[in-house]
C-alpha positions as CSV (number, residue, x, y, z in Angstrom):
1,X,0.0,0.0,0.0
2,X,2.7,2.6,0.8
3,X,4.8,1.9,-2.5
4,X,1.2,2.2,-4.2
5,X,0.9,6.0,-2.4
6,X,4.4,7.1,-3.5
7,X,3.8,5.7,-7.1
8,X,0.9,7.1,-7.6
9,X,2.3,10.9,-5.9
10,X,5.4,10.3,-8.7
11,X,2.9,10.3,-11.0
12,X,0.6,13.8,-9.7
13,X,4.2,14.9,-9.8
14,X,4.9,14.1,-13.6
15,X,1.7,15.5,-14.2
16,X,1.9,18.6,-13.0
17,X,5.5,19.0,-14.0
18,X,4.0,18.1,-17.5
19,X,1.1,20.8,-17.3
20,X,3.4,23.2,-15.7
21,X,6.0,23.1,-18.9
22,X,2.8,23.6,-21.5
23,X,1.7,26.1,-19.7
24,X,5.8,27.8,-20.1
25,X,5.7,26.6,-23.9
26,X,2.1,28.1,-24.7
27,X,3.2,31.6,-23.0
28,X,6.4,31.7,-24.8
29,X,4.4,31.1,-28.2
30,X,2.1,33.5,-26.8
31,X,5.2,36.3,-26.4
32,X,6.8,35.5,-29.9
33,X,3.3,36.0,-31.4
34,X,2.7,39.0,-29.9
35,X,6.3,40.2,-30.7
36,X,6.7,39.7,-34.1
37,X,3.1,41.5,-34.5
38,X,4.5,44.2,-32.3
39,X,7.4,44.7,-34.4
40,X,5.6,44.3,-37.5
41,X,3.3,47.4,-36.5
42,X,6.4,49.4,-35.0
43,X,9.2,48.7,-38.2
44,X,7.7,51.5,-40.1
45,X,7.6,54.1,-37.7
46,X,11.2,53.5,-37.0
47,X,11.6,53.2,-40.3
48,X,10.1,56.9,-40.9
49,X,12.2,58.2,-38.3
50,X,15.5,56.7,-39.3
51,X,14.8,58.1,-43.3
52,X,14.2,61.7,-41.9
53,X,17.6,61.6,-41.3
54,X,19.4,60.1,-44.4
55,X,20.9,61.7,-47.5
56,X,18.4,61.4,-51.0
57,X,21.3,58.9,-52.3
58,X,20.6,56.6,-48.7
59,X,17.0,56.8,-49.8
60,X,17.1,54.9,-52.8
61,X,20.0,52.9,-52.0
62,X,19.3,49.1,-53.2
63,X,19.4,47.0,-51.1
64,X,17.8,49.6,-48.4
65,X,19.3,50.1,-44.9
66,X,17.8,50.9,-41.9
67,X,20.1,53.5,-40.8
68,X,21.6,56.0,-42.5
69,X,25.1,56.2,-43.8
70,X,25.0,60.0,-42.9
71,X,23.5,61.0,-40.2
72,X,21.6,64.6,-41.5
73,X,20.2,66.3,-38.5
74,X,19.6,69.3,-41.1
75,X,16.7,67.7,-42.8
76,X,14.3,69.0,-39.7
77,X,15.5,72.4,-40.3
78,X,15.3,72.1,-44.0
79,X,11.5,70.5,-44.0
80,X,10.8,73.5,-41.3
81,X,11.8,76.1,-43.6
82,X,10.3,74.8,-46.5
83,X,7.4,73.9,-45.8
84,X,5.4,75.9,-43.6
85,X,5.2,73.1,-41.0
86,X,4.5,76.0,-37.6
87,X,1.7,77.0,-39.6
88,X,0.0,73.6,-40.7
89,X,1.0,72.7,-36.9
90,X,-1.2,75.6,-35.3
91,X,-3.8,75.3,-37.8
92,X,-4.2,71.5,-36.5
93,X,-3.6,72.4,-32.9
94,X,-6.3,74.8,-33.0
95,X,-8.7,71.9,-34.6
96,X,-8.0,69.8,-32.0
97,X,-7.6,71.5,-28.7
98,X,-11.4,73.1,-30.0
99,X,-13.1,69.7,-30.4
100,X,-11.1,68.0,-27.9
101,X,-12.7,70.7,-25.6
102,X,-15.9,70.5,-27.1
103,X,-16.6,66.6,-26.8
104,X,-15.2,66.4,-23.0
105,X,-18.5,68.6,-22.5
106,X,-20.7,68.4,-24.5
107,X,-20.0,64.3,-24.4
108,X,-20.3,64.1,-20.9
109,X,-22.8,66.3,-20.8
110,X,-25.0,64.6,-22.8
111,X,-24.0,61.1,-21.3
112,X,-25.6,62.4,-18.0
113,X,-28.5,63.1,-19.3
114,X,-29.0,59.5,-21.1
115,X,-27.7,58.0,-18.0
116,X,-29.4,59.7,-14.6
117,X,-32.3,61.7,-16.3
118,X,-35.5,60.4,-16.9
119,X,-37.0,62.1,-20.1
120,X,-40.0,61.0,-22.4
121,X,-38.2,58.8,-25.0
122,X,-34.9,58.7,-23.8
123,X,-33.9,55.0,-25.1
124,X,-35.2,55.7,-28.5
125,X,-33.3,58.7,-28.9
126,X,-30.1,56.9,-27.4
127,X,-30.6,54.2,-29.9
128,X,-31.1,56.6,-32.7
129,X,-28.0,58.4,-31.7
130,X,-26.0,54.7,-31.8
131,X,-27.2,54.2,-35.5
132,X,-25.4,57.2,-36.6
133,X,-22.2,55.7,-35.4
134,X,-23.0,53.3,-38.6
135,X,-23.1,56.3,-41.3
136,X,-20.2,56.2,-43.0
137,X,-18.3,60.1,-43.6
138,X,-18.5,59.2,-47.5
139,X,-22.6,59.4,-46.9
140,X,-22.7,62.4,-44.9
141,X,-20.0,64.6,-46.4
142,X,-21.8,65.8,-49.6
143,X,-25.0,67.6,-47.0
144,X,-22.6,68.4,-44.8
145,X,-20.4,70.5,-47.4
146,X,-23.9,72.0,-48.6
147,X,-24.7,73.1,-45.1
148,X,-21.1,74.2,-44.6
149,X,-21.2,76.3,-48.0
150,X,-24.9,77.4,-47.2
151,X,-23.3,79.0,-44.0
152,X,-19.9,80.4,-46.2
153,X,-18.0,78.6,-43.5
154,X,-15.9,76.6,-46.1
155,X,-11.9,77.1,-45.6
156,X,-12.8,78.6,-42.1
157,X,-12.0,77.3,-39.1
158,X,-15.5,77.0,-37.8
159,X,-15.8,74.4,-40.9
160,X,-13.3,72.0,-39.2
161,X,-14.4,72.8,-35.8
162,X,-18.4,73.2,-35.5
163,X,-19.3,69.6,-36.9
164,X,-16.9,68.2,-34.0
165,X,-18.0,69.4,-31.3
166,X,-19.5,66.3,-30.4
167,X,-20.3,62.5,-30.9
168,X,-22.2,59.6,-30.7
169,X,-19.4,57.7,-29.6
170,X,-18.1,60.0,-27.1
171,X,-21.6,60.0,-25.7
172,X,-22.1,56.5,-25.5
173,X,-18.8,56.1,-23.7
174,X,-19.7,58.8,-21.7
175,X,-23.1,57.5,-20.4
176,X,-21.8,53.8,-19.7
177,X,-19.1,55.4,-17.4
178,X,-21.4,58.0,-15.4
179,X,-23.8,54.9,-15.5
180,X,-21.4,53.4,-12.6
181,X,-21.5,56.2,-10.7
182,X,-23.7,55.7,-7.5
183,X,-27.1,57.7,-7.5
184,X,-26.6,58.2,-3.9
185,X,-24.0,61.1,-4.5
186,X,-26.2,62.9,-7.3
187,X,-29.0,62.6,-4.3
188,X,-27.2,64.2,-1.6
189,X,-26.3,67.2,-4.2
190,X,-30.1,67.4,-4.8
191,X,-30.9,67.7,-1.2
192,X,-28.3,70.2,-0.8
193,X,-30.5,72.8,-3.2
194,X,-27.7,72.1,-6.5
195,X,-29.6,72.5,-9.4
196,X,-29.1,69.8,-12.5
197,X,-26.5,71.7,-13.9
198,X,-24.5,72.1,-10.6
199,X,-24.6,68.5,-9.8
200,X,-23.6,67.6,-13.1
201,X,-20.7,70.1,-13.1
202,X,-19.6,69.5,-9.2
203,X,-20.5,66.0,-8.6
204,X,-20.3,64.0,-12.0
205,X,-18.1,65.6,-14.3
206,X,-14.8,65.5,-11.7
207,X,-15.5,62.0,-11.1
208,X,-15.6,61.4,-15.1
209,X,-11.6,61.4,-14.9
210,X,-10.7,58.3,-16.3
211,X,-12.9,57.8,-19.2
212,X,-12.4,61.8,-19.9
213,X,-8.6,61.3,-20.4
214,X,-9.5,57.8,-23.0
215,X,-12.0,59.4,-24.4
216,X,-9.8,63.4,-24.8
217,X,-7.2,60.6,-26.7
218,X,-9.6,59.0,-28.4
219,X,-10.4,62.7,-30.2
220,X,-7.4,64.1,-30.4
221,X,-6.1,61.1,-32.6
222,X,-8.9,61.6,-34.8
223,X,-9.2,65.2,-35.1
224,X,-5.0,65.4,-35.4
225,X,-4.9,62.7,-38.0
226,X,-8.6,63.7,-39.8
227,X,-7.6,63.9,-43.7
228,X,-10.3,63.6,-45.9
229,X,-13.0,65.4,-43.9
230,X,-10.2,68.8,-43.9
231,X,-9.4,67.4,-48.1
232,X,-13.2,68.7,-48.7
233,X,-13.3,71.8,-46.5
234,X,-10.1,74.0,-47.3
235,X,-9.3,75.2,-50.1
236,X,-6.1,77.4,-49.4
237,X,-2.5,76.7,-48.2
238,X,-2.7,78.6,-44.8
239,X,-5.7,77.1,-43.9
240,X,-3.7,73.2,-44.4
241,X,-3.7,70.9,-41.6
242,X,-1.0,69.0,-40.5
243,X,-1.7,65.9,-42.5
244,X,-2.9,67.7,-45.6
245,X,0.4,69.7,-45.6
246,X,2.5,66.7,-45.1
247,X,0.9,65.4,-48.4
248,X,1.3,68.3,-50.3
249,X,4.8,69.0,-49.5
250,X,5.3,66.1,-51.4
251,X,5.5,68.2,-54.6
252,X,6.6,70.9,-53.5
253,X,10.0,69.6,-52.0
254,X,10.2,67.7,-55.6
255,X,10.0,64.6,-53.7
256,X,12.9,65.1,-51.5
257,X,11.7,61.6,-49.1
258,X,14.3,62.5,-46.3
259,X,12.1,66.1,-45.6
260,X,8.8,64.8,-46.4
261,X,9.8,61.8,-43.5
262,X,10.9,64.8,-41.2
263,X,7.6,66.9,-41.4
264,X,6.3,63.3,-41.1
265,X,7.9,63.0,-37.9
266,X,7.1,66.2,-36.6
267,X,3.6,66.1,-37.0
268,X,3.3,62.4,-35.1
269,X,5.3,63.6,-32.5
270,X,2.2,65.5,-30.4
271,X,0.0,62.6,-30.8
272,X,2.6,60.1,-29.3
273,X,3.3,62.5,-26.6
274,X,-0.1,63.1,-25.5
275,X,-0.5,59.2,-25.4
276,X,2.5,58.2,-24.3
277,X,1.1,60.9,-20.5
278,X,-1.6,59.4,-20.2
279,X,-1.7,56.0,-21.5
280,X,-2.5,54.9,-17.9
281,X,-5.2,57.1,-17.7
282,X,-6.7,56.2,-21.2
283,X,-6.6,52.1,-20.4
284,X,-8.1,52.3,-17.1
285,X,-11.1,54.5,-18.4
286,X,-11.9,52.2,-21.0
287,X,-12.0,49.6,-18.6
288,X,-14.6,51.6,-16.1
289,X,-16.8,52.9,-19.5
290,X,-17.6,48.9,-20.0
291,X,-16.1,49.1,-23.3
292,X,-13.2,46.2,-22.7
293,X,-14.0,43.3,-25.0
């Protein structure tokens, strides 16, 4: 009986060794997966960096290499002075600081409203406000241009600006966050005399922090990296975003790669910063919103 109980313990033993070494393989898989998809995605970001330094010779070079022969730290300078990058760069930053502003209200603003008020058809309306997140731009552009030239608004500023000001994603993200917040608090407000408007300014939207800061990245990535919606609206070089002037300084530098890869650079950098701050921020609100898969 007793060499029956250690035989059979060897065995649980080998088992769990066994179990214990797949579990090591299929997380090492799991890594290399994970790695060679990471570095698939990353390659041509470094690869854009490392160009906006070569030489036009290093850019054509056959084979290509990864890093440059010469190192040209002039390029930046160069693609500066030629191609009115500070200008496209505050006409973007204005874009986006305004609707980044815009949405973190008017978003949360109207997520309140769909998630603690109680309004004659209030799901209908929310589900009517989902289905416009399936209308494609391509549908909507053409009436929105008509009402944008209707109002002489085209290659203005309020053309870029107006039309973003909010969203039916930013309010849906909105509402499932302030949906979590506990009724008691909104109560005690109440009961203190704040009006709807107070409680929603001093109770809810401070404790919206989180899924503000995912939702402020969120909009910033798209209102920084919009391109066709800005294609349709301006019409003039000053008025050229970042992205629109990056593509046009393609014939104007006569295809000069290394410059066009600089102002490339340059007008990635603000995004990658701003995410970069508050990556923490923007992972753990889109865990509270509900919107994890």
């Amino acid at each position: 009986m007793q060499a029956e109980a250690v035989f059979k313990e060897a065995r649980a033993r080998r088992a769990g060794h066994a179990i214990r070494e797949r579990g090591l393989l299929s997380q090492v898989v799991i890594y290399v997966i994970f790695g060679v998809i990471g570095i698939t995605m990353v390659m041509p970001f470094i690869w854009m960096i490392l160009s906006s330094f070569k030489t036009q010779v290093d850019m054509f070079l056959v084979p290509p290499k990864l890093f440059p022969t010469q190192w040209i730290w002039t390029n930046y300078y160069e693609a500066i002075r030629t191609s009115m990058f500070p200008r496209f760069f505050l006409n973007s930053a204005i874009i986006t600081v305004s609707v980044v502003t815009g949405q973190l209200f008017f978003d949360t603003l109207a997520g309140y409203a769909f998630a603690k008020l109680e309004f004659r058809f209030r799901e209908p309306l929310f589900f009517m406000l989902l289905s416009t997140m399936m209308i494609s731009i391509f549908v909507t552009i053409l009436p929105l241009y008509v009402v944008m030239s209707r109002l002489k608004w085209i290659n203005t500023f309020y053309a870029l600006i107006v039309p973003g000001l909010s969203g039916a994603f930013g309010i849906f993200m909105m509402r499932q966050f302030i949906q979590t917040i506990p009724d008691d608090y909104l109560d005690a407000a109440r009961i203190d005399g704040a009006s709807e408007f107070s409680v929603f300014r001093l109770v809810v939207f401070p404790m919206c922090g989180p899924a503000l800061s995912a939702l402020g990245i969120f909009v910033a990535l798209g209102a920084w990296n919009d391109f066709f919606y800005p294609l349709m609206m301006i019409t003039t070089t000053e008025m050229n975003t970042i992205q629109l002037g990056t593509t046009r300084f393609v014939g104007i530098s006569n295809a000069r790669w290394q410059l066009v890869m600089a102002v490339a650079t340059l007008g990635i950098m603000p995004v990658l910063i701003v995410f970069l701050i508050f990556q923490r921020f923007f992972t753990e609100g889109i865990v509270l919103s509900g919107l994890k898969g």
